[in-house]
N, C-alpha and C positions, 0 to 999 in steps of 0.2 A: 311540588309547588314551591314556589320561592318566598323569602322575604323583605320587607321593602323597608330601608331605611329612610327617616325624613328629619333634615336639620330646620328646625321654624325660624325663622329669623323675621326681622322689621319690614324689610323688603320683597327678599327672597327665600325661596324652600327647596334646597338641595336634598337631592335624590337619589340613593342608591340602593343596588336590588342585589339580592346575593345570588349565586350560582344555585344550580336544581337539587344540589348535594347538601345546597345550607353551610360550606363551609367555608366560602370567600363571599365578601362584598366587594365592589364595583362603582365609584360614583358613576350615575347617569346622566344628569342634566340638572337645570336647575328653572325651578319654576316661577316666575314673579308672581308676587300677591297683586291681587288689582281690587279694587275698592266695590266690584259686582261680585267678590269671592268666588269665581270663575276657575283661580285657585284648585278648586276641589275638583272639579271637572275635569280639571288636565291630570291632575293626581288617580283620578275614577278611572281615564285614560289609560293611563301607564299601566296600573294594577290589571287591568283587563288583557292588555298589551303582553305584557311583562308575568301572566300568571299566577300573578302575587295569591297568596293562602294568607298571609297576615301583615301586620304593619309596626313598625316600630318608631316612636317620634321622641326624640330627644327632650329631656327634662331638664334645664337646668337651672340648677340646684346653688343656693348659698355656699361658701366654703365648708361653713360648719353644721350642712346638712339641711338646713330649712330651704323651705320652698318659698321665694319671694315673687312681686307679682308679675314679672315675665315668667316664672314656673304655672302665675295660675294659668296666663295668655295657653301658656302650651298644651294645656292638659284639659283647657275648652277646645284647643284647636283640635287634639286627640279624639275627642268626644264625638265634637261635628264628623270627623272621618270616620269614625266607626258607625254612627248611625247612617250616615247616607252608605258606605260600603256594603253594613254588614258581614265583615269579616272583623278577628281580634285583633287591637290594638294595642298596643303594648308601651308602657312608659320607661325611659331608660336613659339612668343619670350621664348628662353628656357636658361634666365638669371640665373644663379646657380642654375639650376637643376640637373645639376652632382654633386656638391658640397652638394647639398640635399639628395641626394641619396649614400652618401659617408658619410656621417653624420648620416644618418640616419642606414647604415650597422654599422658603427662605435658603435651604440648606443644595437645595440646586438649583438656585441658583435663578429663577425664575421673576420675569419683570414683576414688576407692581400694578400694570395692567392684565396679565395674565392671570396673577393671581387672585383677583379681583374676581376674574371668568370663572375660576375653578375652587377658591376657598371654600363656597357653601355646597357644594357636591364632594367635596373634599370629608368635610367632615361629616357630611350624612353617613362617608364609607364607616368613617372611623367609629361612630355609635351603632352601627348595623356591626360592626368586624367585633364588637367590643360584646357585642348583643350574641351574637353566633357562636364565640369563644368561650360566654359563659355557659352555653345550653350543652356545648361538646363535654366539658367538663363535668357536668350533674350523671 
């Protein structure tokens, strides 16, 4: 069973799943929020789709470690996924990981509308790759 990575943003909720081995992530796609939270449905989608066994959704986190209130936004957003799923959810500091994945589009070189398309699947990879990297390790 795989695991699914989810970046929560203002607008958008990038998406990526890892491989059956658990040991690469993938961005997917990316899901727009819509004001019917409909959202969840496309995410219930994929997990179905996609095989998902668990969920990992980006925390993020003050510099100096505090949870401020886009962390709480994300860790209600976590909540509601795990109850409608029921599968584990998983909370996972995703401190400049868009910033990483904005740098690193940056570094080849990639328009500013493209990146726009791929920044929030981007770093979903990058907190799912960061999330998988540390369970290999233990």
């Amino acid at each position: 069973m795989r695991v699914m990575g989810l970046d929560y943003g203002d607008r958008n909720i990038g998406v990526a799943v890892s491989d059956a081995f658990r040991w690469t992530a993938q961005g997917l796609t990316v899901v727009e929020k819509r004001r019917d939270g409909g959202e969840l449905d496309r995410i219930a989608e994929l997990v179905k789709e996609h095989e998902v066994s668990e969920i990992v959704v980006g925390l993020p986190k003050n510099m100096n470690g505090t949870v401020g209130p886009r962390g709480e936004i994300c860790i209600a957003f976590a909540e509601q996924i795990g109850q409608k799923l029921e599968i584990p959810v998983h909370l996972w500091d995703e401190r400049l990981t868009t910033v990483a994945a904005e740098r690193t589009l940056l570094e080849a070189d990639v328009s500013r509308r493209k990146r726009k398309q791929v920044i929030d699947k981007m770093a979903a990879a990058l907190i799912l790759q960061n999330y998988l990297d540390s369970n290999t390790k233990r």
